[in-house]
N, C-alpha and C positions, 0 to 999 in steps of 0.2 A: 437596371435590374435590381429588384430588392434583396436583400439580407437573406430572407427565406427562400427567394426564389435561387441566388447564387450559390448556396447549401445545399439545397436541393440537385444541382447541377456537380457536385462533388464529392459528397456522401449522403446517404443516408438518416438524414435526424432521426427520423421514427427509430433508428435502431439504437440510437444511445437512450431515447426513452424506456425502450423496451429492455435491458440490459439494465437499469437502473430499478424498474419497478421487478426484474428478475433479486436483482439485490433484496430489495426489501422485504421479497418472497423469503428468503434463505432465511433472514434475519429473525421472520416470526416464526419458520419452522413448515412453511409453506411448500410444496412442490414445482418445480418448474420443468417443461420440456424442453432438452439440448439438442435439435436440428445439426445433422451433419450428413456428410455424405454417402455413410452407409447406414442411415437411418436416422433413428427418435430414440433417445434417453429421456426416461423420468427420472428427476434428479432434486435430493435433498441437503441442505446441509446438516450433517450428522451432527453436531452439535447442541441445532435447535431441535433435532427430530423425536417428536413426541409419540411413546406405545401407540395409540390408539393409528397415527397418519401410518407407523410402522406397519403396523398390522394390514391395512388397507394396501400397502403398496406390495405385500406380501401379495395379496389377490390379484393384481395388476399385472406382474412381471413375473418370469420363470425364474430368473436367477438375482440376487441383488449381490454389487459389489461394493467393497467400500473403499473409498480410492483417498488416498492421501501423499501425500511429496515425499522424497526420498529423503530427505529430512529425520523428519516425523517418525517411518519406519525405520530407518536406522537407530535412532534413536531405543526407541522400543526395543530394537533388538530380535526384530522380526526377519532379518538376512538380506535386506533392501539394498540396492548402489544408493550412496546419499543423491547422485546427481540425477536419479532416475526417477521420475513414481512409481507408484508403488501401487497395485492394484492385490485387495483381499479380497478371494472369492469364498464368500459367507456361507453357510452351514441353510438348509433349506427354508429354515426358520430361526433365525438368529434373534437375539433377545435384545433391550432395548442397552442393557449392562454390557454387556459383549465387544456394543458399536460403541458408545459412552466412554469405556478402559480407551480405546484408542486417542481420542481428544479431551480426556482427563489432564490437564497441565502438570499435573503433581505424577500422573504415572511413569515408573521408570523401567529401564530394560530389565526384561525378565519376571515385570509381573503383570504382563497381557498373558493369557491363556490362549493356547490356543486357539484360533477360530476359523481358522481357514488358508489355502495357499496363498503366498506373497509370489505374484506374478510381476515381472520389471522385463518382460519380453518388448517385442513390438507394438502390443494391445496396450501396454502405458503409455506407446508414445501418441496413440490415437486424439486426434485432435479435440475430442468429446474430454477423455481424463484428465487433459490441461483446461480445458474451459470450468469442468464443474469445478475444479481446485480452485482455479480464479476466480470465480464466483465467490467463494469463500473466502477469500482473501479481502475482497471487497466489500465483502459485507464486514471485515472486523472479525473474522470467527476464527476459530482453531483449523486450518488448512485439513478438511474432511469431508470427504460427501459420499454417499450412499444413491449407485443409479443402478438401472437395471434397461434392458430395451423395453420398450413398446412397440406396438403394432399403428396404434392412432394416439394424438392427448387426448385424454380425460378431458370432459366437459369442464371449461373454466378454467383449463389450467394453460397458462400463455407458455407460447416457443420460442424461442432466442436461437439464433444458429450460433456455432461454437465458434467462428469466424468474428462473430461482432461482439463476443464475449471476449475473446484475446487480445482482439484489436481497441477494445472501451477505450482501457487509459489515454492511450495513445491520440481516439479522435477524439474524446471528452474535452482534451486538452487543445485542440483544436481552435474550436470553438466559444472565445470566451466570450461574454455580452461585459461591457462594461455599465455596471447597471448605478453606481453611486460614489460620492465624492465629495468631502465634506475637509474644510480646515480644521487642524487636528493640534492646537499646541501643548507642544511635547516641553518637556523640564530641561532637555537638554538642546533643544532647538524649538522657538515659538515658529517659527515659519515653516509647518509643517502640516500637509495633508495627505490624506489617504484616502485610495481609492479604489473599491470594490470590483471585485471580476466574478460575475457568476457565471459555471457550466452552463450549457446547453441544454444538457439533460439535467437542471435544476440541483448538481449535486453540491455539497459543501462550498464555500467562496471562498478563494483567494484573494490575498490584500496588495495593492502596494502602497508603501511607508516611503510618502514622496519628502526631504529633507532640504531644507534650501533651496539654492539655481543648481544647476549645472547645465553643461552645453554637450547637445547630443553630439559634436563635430568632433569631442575629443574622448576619450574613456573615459566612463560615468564607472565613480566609487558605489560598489553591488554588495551587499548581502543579499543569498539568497536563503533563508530561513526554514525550517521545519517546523509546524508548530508544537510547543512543547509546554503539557497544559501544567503541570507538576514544577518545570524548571522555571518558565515564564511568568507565569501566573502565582506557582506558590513559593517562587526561591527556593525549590528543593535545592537539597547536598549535594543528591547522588550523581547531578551530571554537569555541564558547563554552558548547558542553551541559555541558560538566564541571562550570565553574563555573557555569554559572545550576543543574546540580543542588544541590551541594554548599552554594551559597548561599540557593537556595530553603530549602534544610534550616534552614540556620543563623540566614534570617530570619523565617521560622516560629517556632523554637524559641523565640528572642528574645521573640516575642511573645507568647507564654505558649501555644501551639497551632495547628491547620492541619491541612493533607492535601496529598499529594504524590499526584498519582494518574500512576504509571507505566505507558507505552502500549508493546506490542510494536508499533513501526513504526518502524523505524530508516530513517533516513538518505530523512527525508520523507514516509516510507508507501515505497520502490523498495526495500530491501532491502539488506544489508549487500552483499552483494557486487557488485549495481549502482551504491551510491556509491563502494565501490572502483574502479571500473570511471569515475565521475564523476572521481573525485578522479586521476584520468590524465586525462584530459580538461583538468583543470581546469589542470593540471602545464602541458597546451600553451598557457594561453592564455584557454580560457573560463572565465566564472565559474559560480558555483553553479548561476544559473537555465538558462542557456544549456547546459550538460552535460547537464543532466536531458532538456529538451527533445532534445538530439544522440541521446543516448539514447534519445529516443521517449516518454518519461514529461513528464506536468505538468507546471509549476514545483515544486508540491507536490500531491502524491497524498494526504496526512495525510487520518483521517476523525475527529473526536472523540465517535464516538457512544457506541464502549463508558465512556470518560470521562463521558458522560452517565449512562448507565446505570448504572456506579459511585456516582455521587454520588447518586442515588438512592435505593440500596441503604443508604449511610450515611445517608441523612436530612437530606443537604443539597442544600437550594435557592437558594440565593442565597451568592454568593463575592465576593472580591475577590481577584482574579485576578494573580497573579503572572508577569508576559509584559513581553514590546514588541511583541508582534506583535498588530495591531489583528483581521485576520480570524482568529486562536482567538477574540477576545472575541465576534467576531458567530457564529463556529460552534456555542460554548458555548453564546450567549444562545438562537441558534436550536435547543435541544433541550429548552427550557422551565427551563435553569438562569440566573438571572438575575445578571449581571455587575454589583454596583453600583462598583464601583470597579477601573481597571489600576493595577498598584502594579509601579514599572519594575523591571526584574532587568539590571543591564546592568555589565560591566565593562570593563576596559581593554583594547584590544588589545595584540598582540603582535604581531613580523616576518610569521609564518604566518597569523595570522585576520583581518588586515587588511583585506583586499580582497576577504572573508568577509562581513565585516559592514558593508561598505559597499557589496558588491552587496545586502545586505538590505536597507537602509537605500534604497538607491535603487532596487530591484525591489519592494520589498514594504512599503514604509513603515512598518519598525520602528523602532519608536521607542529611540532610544540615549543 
């Protein structure tokens, strides 16, 4: 049986394609239809939604709502459960400024004007208001979307069912092609390569950062990494990824071998330019958890499944796990990769990551 044909026999590919090019839709401000079981949403994300596509979707649908994470409204200060969504049902014709104050990063409670009732009944929990929010999430955007029903899609505009919209991450990760693999020497270990994992559905690659020997019979020394473009890349202050990369490396290498398995999900799972977007927030006053939240996102979004499915791929099952964060070790453990030992990665602070790693510490009980 081949590769495609054994896929095929277990999910769905065509729906992680279709889920993917829904993302990109969002991303340029495009329309997509949310298939569920009591019907069809047209659905946009409010953030990229431009007057003119507003206007048109005005003629389309009787009612638009604008639906965002209990978060986000709370936040605002619009009477939301943080745990709930949050559905706004908009004024007959609502303005392009109105839906815009909602996913403004900079807006604070009390200066959205009114625009309509904040509903967090049963119809938030409907399987359509969590998809279009994921959607959003995935595409990088400010956790917002603007649907309304339809009767038919619009000519051109693709369907996603809200079922393969919730479920993405989860099969994405599935799925990996191991597509490339090249010797990689590193300053702190010359015997070192790395080796590429792309989605299925063609999304961003994850890496592993192979180090040395080691023997898959006994616990292989793991980092499993976020990528972190600011910490990694430019030695920022403000957080600790640089060095727990750099050092993960280094204490690997020392040990004669390991895995560094690198995750495209920066800055928590929200995206580079929502923690930019944090990290102003954060400039006023909140810290890390609390931004994210302002924001409308999780504490942490982070999923580690394709991490799972990496180690897999290599042959390993059982790690000791290079962290302070106690929930990677039960997300690890919960994907049938067995944690026998956390081995701490923690350094010094400085002026800027201070108050970094002591909202971790006191939010999320990393260990330092």
């Amino acid at each position: 049986m081949t590769r495609d044909s054994l896929i095929a026999t277990t999910h769905k590919p065509a729906a992680l394609g279709e889920v993917r090019r829904a993302i990109d839709r969002f991303r340029r401000g495009d329309p997509v239809v949310i298939a569920h079981q009591g019907g069809l949403v047209l659905a946009f994300a409010a953030e990229t939604l431009v007057e003119p596509t507003l206007v048109e979707a005005q003629g389309l649908v009787q009612e638009l709502l604008l639906v965002t994470t209990g978060y986000r409204a709370s936040a605002l200060g619009l009477g939301a459960s943080p745990s709930q969504p949050a559905i706004i049902r908009l004024p007959r014709r609502p303005t392009l400024s109105q839906i815009r104050a909602v996913t403004d990063p900079t807006t604070l409670a009390g200066q959205v004007a009114p625009i309509g009732t904040v509903q967090t009944d049963d119809d938030a929990h409907r399987p359509f208001v969590t998809a279009s929010i994921t959607l959003t999430k995935l595409a990088g955007l400010m956790p917002a979307s603007v649907i309304g029903d339809i009767a038919a899609p619009p000519p051109g505009v693709p369907v996603v069912t809200s079922s393969d919209i919730i479920d993405f991450s989860q099969n994405s990760a599935r799925w990996l092609d191991r597509v490339a693999e090249a010797r990689m020497p590193l300053a702190a270990s010359e015997k070192t390569h790395i080796v590429a994992f792309r989605p299925y559905d063609g999304g961003p690659e994850a890496l592993a950062i192979v180090i040395g020997e080691y023997d898959v019979a006994e616990p292989v020394l793991t980092r499993i990494h976020s990528a972190c473009f600011t910490g990694d890349l430019l030695g920022s202050l403000r957080c600790d990824c640089g060095d727990q990369l750099r050092g993960a490396i280094e204490i690997i290498a020392a040990s004669g071998g390991g895995v560094v398995v690198y995750l495209p999900q920066e800055g928590r799972g929200i995206g580079l330019v929502n923690k930019l977007r944090a990290y102003a927030l954060q400039d006023s006053g909140l810290d890390t958890f609390d931004a994210n939240q302002h924001l409308g996102f999780q504490p942490d979004e982070r999923s580690y499944a394709m991490a799972g499915e990496i180690l897999r791929q290599l042959g390993i099952s059982r790690i000791r796990l290079l962290t302070n964060n106690p929930e990677k070790i039960d997300a690890i453990a919960s994907l049938g990769c067995e944690v026998v030992e956390r081995v701490p990665l923690a350094f010094d602070a400085n002026p800027h990551n201070r108050n970094y790693l002591l909202a971790k510490a006191r939010r999320s009980s990393h260990n330092f």
